[in-house]
N, C-alpha and C positions, 0 to 999 in steps of 0.2 A: 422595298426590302426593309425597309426603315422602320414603317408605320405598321410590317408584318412582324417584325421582332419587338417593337412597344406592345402590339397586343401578344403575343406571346408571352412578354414578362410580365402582362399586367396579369393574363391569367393564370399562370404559375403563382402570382401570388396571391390572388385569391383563392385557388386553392388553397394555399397553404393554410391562408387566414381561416378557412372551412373546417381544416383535419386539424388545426389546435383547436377552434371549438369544439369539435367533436372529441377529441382527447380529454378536453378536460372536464366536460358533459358525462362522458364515460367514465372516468376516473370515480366522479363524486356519485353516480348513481350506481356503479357494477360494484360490488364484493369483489375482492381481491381472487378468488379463487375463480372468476370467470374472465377474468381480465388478464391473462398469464402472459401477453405481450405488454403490459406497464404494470411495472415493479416499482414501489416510491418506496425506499427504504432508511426516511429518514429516523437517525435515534434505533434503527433493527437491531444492530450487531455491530461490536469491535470498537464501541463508542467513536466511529467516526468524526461522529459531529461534535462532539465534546473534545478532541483531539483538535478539530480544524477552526471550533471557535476559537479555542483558548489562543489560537496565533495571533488573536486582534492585540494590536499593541504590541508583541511580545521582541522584543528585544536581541540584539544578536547572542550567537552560543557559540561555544566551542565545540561542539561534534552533533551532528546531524545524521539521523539515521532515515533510510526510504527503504521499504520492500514491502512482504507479502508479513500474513501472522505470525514466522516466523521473526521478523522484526519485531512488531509491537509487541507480542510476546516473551520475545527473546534480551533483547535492548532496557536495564533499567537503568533510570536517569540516576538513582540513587545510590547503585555501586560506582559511579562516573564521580559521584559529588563526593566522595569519600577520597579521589585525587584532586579537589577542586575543579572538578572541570564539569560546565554545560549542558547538558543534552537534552536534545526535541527530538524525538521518535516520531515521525511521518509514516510509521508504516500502514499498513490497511488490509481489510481482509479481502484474500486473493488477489493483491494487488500484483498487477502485471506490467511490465515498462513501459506498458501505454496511459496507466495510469502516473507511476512515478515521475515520468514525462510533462504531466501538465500539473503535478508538485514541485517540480524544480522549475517550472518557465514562471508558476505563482511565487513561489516564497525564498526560492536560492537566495535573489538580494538581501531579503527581510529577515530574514535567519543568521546572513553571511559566515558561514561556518570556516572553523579555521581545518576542518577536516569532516571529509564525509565519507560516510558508512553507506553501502549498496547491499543486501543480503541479494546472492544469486543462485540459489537454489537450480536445479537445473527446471523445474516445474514451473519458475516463474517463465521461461521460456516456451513451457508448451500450453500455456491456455490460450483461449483467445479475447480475452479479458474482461466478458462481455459481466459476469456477476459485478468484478472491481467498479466496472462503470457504471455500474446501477447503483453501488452502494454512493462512491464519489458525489456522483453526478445529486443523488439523494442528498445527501450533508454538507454541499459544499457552495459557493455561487458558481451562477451560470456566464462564460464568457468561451472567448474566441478559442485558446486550449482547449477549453470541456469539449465546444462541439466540433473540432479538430479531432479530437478522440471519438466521439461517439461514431464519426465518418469512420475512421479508418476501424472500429470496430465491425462495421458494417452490418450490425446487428438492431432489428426493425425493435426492440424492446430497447436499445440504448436509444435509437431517435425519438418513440413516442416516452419515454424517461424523461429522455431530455426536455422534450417541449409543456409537457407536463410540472417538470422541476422548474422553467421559466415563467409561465403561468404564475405556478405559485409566489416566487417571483414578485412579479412584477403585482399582484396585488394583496402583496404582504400577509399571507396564511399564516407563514409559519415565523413571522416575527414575535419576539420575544417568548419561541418556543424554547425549554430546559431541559435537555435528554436526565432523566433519571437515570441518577449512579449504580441507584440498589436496584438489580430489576430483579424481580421473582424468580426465586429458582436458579439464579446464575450462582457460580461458585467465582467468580471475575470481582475484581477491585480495580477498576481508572485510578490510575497512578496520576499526578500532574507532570503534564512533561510527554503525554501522550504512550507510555506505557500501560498495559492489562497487567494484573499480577494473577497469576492462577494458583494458589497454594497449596488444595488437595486435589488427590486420583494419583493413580498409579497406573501406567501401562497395563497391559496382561492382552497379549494378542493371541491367544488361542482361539478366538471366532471370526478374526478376519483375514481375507482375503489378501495376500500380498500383492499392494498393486504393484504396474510397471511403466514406465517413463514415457512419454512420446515423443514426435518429432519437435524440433524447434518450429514455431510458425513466423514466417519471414514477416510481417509487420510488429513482430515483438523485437526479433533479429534489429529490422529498422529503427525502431524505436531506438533499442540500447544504442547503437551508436550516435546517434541525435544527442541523446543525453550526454555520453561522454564525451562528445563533442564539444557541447555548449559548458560541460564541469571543465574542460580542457583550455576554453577559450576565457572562462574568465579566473584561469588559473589555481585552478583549487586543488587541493590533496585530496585525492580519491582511494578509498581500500573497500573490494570488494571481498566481501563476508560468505562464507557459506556456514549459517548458525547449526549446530549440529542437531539430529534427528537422530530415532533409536537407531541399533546397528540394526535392527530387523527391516527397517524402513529403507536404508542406505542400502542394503544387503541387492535391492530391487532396481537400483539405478542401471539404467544399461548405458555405455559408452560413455561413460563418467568421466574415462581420462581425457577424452577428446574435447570437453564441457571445460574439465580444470585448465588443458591446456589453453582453449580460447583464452579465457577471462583472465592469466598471468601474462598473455601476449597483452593485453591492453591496457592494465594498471597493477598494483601491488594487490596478489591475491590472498586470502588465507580460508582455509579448509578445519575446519575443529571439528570435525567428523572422524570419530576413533579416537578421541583425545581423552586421555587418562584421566579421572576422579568421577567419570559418567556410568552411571548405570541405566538400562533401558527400564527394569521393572520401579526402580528409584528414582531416578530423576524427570521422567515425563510422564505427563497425566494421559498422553494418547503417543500415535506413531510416530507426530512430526513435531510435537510440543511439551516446552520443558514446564514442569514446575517450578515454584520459588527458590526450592534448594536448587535444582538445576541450572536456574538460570546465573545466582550469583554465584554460583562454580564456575560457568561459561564466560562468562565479564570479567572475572577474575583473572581466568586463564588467558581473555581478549586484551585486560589493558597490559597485562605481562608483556606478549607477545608484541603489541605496537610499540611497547615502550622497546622490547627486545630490537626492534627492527627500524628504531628514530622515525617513527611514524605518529607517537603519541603527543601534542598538540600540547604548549604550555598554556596554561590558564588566563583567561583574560583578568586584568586589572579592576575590581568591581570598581564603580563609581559609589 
C-alpha cells in the first residue's frame, strides 16, 4: 500500500512537472486570443502592479482601503492628507473577498492600519472572482494565499494563470519590469498611494441596459467572514463602505435591504448611496464610477461622517 501511494505521488507530480511545461510552451508560442484559458495580465488595467510594488518598503498608515474599482477609484489618499492622515488604497479591478482575502493575510501586518475601509458593494458578492484573480495572480508574487485562492476559484484559467505567473517567477521574466503610467488612450492618472484619478466623462445612460444584481456566491460569503475574522482577531477597526454609484445604477439593486442589513450586523456600516451634493450626469464618468469632482465630494462627506461617528483615526506621529 505503501510503495502503491509513493508511485502514485510520484506520478502526480510528474504530471504536474509535464502541464507547467506545457503551459509555459503555450503561453510563449500562442497569441493571446487563442489561448483564452491563460490570461497573464500583467501592467493590463487598474495599475495593479504599480499599486502592489510601491508596498515594497512602505511603511505603516493610518487608514487602509481593500475592495473592487469602486475603491481605487473612489478612495483618494489626498483628500485623507489634507486631515493629516495616511492612506494606501489596496483596491483592484473586480476585486472579490477572495481576492481581498489574500491582501489582508499579505500586507495587514505591514501596512498596520489604525482603521480600515472594506467597500461592499452588493456585486462584490456576486462574482466569482475568477477576472480579480487573473489580474492579482498577474501583478503580484506567487505564494501559499494566491494558490489558496486560485483553488477555491475553481476556475481552470486561474490554475494555468497561476502556474504560468510562477514560471515567470521563478526565472525572472519579469524582473525589473516598469508598468507605464501614461498608457495610450487612457483618460487615468496613478495617484501614489494606489489610487486612479479619472477627471473627465460624464454619465449619460441612454444606451444601456440597466443591469440587475445576482445571488451571493457562498465561497465569497466564506471568504468575508475569514477576513473579518482575522481583522477581528488582531483587533482592528473595521468600517465597511458602500462608495456611492449613480442612482440609475442603485435604482437596479434588488434585496438591498437584506445586503445593508447583513453588513451592519457585523461591523460599523455606512451607505453614501443618495447622499446629497451627487449628481449622476456630473459627478460620474460611467454607472458605477465617480469622477474627480465626485469623488472629493464623496471623501469629504466620508471623513465628516467617521469623524461624526468617533471612527476617524488620529494621525500617526511622523518620525
Amino acid at each position: 500500500m505503501g510503495l502503491y501511494l509513493l508511485r502514485a505521488l510520484g506520478f502526480m507530480a510528474f504530471a504536474l512537472a509535464v502541464y507547467a511545461a506545457f503551459i509555459g510552451a503555450w503561453a510563449l508560442v500562442m497569441p493571446v486570443p487563442l489561448r483564452p484559458n491563460l490570461i497573464y495580465l500583467r501592467g493590463d488595467y487598474g495599475y495593479t502592479w504599480t499599486r502592489l510594488h510601491d508596498l515594497q518598503g512602505h511603511g505603516p498608515v493610518d487608514v487602509l482601503v481593500l475592495g473592487s474599482s469602486l475603491a481605487y477609484r473612489g478612495f483618494d489618499p489626498r483628500v485623507f492628507e489634507t486631515k493629516g492622515l495616511s492612506l494606501y488604497n489596496l483596491g483592484s479591478s473586480s476585486q472579490t473577498l477572495l481576492q481581498t482575502e489574500v491582501l489582508v493575510d499579505r500586507y495587514l501586518d505591514q501596512l498596520d492600519p489604525a482603521l480600515t475601509l472594506i467597500e461592499v458593494a452588493p456585486g462584490t458578492f456576486n462574482e466569482d472572482g475568477v477576472e480579480s484573480s487573473l489580474d492579482l495572480t498577474s501583478n503580484d508574487r506567487v505564494d501559499l494565499p494566491l494558490v489558496r485562492m486560485a483553488f477555491r476559484t475553481g476556475s481552470i484559467k486561474a490554475f494555468n494563470t497561476l502556474i504560468y505567473a510562477a514560471e515567470r517567477k521563478l526565472t525572472g521574466i519579469d524582473h525589473g519590469y516598469s508598468e507605464p503610467l501614461d498608457k495610450p488612450g487612457s483618460m487615468d492618472a496613478y495617484i501614489t498611494g494606489g489610487f486612479v484619478e479619472h477627471r473627465q466623462g460624464r454619465f449619460e445612460p441612454m444606451s444601456l441596459t440597466r443591469p440587475t444584481t445576482g445571488k451571493p456566491v457562498p465561497a465569497q460569503a466564506r471568504a468575508f467572514e475569514r477576513i473579518m475574522g482575522h481583522l477581528a482577531r488582531s483587533n482592528r477597526t473595521v468600517v465597511l463602505i458602500e462608495a456611492p454609484v449613480t442612482a440609475w445604477m442603485y435604482a437596479s439593486y434588488r434585496h438591498h435591504d437584506l445586503h445593508a442589513k447583513r453588513m451592519a450586523s457585523l461591523a460599523a456600516y455606512l451607505n453614501f448611496n443618495g447622499m446629497a451634493g451627487l449628481v449622476d450626469t456630473v459627478d460620474f464618468f460611467d454607472e458605477l464610477h465617480l469622477n474627480q469632482h465626485g469623488v472629493e465630494v464623496f471623501n469629504q462627506a466620508l471623513l465628516d461622517s467617521l469623524k461624526a461617528h468617533d471612527l476617524l483615526p488620529h494621525p500617526r506621529v511622523q518620525p
